[in-house]
C-alpha positions as protocol buffer text, in pm:
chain_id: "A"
residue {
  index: 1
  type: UNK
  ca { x: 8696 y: 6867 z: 10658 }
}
residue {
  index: 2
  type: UNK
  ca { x: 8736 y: 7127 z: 10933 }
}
residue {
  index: 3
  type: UNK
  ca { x: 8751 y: 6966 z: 11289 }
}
residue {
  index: 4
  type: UNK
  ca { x: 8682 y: 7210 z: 11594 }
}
residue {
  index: 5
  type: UNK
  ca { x: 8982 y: 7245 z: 11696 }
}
residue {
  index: 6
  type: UNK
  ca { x: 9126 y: 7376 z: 11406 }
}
residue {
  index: 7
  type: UNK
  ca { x: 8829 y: 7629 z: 11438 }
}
residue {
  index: 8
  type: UNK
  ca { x: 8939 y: 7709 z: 11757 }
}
residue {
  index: 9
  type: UNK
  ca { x: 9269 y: 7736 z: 11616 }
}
residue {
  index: 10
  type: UNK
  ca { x: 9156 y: 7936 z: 11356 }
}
residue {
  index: 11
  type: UNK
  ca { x: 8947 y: 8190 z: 11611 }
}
residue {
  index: 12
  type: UNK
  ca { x: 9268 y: 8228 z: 11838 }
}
residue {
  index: 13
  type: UNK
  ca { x: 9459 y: 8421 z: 11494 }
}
residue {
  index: 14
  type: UNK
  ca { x: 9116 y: 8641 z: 11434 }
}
residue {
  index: 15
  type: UNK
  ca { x: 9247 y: 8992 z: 11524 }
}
residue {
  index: 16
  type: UNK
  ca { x: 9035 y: 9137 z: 11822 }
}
residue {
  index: 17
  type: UNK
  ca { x: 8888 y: 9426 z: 11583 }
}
residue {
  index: 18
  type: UNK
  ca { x: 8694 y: 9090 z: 11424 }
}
residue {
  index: 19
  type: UNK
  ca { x: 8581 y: 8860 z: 11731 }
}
residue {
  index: 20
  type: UNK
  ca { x: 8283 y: 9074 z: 11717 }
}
residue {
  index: 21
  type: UNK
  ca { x: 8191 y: 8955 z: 11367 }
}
residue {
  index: 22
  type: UNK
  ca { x: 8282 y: 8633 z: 11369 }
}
residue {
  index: 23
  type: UNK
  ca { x: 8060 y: 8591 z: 11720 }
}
residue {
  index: 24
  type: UNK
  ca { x: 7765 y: 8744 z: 11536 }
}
residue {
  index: 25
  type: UNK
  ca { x: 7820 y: 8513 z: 11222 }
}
residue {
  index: 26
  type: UNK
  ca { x: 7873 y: 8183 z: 11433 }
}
residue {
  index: 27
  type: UNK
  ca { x: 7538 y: 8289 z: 11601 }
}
residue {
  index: 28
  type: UNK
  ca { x: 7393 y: 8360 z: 11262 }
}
residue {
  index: 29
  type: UNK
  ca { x: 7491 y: 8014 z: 11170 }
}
residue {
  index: 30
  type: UNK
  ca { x: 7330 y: 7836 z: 11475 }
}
residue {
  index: 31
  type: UNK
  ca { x: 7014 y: 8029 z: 11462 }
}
residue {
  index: 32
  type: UNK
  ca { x: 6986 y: 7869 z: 11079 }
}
residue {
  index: 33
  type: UNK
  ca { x: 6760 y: 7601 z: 11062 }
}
residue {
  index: 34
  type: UNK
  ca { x: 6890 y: 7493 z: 10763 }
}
residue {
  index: 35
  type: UNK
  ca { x: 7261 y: 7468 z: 10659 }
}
residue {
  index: 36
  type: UNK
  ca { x: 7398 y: 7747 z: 10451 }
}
residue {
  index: 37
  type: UNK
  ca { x: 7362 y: 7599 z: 10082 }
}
residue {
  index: 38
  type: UNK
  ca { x: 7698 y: 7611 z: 9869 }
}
residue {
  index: 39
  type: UNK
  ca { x: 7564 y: 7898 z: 9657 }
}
residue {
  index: 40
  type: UNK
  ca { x: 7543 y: 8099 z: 9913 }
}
residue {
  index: 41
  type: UNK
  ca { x: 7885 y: 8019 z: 10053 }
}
residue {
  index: 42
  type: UNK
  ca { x: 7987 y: 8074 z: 9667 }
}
residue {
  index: 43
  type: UNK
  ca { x: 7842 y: 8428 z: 9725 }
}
residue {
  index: 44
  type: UNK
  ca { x: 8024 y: 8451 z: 10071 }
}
residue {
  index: 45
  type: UNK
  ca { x: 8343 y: 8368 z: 9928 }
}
residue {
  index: 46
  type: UNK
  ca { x: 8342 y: 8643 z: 9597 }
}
residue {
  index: 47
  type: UNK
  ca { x: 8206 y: 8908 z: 9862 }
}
residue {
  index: 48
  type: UNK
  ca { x: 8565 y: 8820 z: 10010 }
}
residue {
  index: 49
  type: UNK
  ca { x: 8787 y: 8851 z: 9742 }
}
residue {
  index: 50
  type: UNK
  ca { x: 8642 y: 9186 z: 9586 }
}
residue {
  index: 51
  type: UNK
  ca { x: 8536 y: 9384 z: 9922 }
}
residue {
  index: 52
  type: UNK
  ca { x: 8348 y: 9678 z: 9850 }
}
residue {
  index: 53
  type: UNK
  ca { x: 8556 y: 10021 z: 9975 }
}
residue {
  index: 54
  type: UNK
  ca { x: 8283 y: 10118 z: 10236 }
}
residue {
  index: 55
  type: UNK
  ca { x: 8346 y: 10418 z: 10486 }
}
residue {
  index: 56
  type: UNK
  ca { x: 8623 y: 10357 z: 10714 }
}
residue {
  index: 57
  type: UNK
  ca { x: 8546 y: 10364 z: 11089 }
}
residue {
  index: 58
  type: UNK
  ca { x: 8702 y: 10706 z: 11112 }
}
residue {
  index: 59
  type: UNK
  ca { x: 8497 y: 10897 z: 10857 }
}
residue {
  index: 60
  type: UNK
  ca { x: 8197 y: 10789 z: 11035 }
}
residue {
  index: 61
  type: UNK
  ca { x: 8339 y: 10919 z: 11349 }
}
residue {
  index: 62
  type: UNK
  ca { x: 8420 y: 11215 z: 11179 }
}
residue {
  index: 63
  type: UNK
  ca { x: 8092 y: 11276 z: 11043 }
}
residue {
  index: 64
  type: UNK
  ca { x: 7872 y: 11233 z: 11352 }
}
residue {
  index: 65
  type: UNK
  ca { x: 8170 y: 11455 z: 11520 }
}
residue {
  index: 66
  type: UNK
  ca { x: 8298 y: 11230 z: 11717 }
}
């Protein structure tokens, strides 16, 4: 099991393009009043390993002409 210092640990390698994310998910996670159930983290975990393509950052940019 995870202790929190390897979260910390694992925080210090996050890229700074993600600390926004992974802020907004750790306050997703303390604002649950129930624990996230294993299908869910099931879910969580195929979302991972086949991403969607999306729009990248500078197409939207592009679009709204910025």
């Amino acid at each position: 099991m995870l202790d929190k210092q390897q979260l910390h640990h694992l925080v210090d390698k996050l890229p700074e393009s993600e600390l926004t994310s992974a802020a907004r998910y750790l306050e997703f996670l303390l604002s649950q009043e129930a624990p996230v159930d294993p299908e869910m983290l099931a879910r969580i975990d195929q979302a991972r390993a086949h991403p969607a393509p999306g729009i990248s950052h500078d197409d939207v940019l592009r679009e709204f002409g910025l």
